[in-house]
N, C-alpha and C positions, 0 to 999 in steps of 0.2 A: 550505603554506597558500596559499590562491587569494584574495591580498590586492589583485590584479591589475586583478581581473577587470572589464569595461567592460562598457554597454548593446550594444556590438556583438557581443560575446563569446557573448554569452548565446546562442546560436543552436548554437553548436557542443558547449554541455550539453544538449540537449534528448534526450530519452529516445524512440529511433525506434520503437520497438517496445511503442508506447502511446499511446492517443488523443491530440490534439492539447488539452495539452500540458501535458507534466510535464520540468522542468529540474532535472537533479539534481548538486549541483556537490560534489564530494565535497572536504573539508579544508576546508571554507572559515572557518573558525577555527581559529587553533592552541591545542596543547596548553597552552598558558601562557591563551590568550584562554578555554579551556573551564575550568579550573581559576578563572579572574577571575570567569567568568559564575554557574557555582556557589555561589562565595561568596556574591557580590550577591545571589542569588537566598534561600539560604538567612538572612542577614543582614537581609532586611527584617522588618518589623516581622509580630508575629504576627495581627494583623489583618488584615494583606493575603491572608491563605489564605482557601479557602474548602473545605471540606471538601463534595466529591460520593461517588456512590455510583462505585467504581472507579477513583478520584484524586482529587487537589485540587489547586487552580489560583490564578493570582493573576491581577487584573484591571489594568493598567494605561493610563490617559490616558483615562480615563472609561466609562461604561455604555452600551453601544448600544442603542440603543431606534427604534422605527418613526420615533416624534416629531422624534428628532436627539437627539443623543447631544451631553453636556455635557461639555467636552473637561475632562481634568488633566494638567497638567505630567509629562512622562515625565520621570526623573531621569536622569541624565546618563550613568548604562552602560549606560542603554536606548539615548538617541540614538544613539550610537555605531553602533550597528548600524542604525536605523530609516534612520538618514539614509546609510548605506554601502550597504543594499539599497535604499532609494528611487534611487541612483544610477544603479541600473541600470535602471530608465524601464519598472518593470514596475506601476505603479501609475497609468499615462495622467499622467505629468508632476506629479502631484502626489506629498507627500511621507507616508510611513505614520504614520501620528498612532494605533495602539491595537495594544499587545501584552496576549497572553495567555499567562501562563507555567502549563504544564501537568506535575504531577510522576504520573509512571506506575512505580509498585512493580513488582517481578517479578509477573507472575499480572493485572494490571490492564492494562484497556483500554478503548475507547470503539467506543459501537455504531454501525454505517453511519449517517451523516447526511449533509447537506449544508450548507455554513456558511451559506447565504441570504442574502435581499437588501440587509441592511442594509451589507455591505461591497463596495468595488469590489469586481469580481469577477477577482480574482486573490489567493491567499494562501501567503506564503512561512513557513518552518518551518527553522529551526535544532536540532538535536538534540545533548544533550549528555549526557554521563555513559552511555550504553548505545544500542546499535540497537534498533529495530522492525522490526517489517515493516507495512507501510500496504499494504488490499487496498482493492479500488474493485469498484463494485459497478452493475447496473444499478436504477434504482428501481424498485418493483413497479407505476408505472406503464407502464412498457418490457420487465417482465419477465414477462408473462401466458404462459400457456401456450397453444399454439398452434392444441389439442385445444377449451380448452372458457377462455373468454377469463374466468372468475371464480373460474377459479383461479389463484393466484399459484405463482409460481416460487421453490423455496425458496430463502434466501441462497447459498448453495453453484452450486446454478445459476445465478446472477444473479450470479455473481463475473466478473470480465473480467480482469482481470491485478492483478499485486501492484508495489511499490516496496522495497526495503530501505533504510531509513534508518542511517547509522552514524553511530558520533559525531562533531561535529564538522562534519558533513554540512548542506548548505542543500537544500530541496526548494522548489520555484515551479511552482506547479500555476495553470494562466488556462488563457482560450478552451472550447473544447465539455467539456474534464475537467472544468473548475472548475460550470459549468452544468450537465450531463446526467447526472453520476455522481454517486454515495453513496463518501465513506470512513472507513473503521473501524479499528480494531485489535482482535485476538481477543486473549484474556483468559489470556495465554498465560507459561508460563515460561521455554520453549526454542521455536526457529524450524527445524524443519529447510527446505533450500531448494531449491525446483526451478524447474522450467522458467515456473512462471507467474511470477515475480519478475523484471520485463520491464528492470531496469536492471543485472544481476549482472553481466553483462560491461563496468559502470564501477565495479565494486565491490571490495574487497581479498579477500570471501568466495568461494564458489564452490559450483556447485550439489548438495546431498546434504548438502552440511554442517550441522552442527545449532550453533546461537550459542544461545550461554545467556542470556536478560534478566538486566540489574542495573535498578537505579533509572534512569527516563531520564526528564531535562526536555526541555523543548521547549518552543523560544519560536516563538510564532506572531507573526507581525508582518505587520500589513493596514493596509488605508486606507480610514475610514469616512467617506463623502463629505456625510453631512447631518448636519452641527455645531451646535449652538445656540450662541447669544451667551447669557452669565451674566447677560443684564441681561432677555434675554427670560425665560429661564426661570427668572427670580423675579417676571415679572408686569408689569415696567419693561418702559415705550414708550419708543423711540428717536425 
């Protein structure tokens, strides 16, 4: 377990063999902490889900919105971690105030996006109960074809390298990754793994190997920097 680990540290997880900058620090909860998180996760209340097409997610420490985001109290085996990866100074000094817990069946997955502007731009991701693989992608504004500029470039072509997430695993994507790239997961139930999987040689798998999906959550944990006061956004002047 990389219970250790410091803001200086961080430098020597960084993933060389991918745009500037995906940090992938493997173990960084133990099997007792993955097994705590699960429970928690699955023990909240069943309102906290919210059923999408391809998973469903839980929202916690408030709604992000353009306006500012109206903070709620994270519960206390959230902090634990919000405030263990805020320590590592990958949030500009402040401390991550909104997780998203994402549950991915075998077969389930999410299409190229980009998290946008409403969070600093940097976002870190725990994984638990199963790997992924996380591909990145260029946007089809970057991705034109070179022949005749109004056509776009299929996803396939527009893929630039991949990440393997295992359990237990932390990933911190900032700087030109977190702004210029799309990432996704394809909708898959097994992984086989080659050479575009740019972090394998910090990984326990190896290349050719096929991993099989289970169920994998993933806690996302960010920092949304425009907060409302409860007193404004019920209409009350200070």
């Amino acid at each position: 377990m990389q219970d250790s680990i410091t803001a200086a540290d961080l430098e020597t997880f960084l993933v060389d063999k991918a745009p500037r900058a995906a940090y992938y620090i493997p173990d960084y909860v133990s099997v007792a902490e993955e097994e705590y998180l699960l429970r928690q996760v699955y023990n909240a209340p069943k309102p906290k889900w919210t059923q999408l097409s391809g998973r469903k997610l839980q929202n916690w420490g408030g709604l992000p919105h353009p306006r500012g985001m109206v903070p709620e109290r994270l519960p206390p085996w959230l902090l634990t971690y919000t405030n263990k990866i805020s320590s590592l100074d990958v949030f500009g000094g402040n401390c991550a105030n909104h997780v998203l817990v994402n549950e991915y069946k075998p077969g389930e997955g999410i299409m190229p996006h980009e998290d946008g502007p409403l969070y600093y731009p940097t976002v870190t991701t725990i994984s638990l109960g199963s790997h992924t693989v996380l591909d990145f992608y260029l946007p089809l504004s970057q991705g034109l074809s070179e022949e005749n500029d109004k056509v776009s470039k299929t996803e396939d072509q527009r893929h630039v390298f991949s990440l393997l997430l295992e359990p237990r695993s932390l990933l911190v994507l900032r700087e030109d990754l977190y702004v210029n790239y799309l990432h996704g997961i394809h909708p898959l139930t097994q992984d086989t793994l080659s050479h575009r999987v740019a972090n394998l040689d910090r990984c326990a798998a190896h290349a050719e190997e096929t991993l099989t999906r289970r169920t994998r959550v993933s806690l996302t944990i960010r920092f949304v920097p425009k907060v409302l006061k409860t007193a404004l956004f019920l209409g009350k002047s200070k």
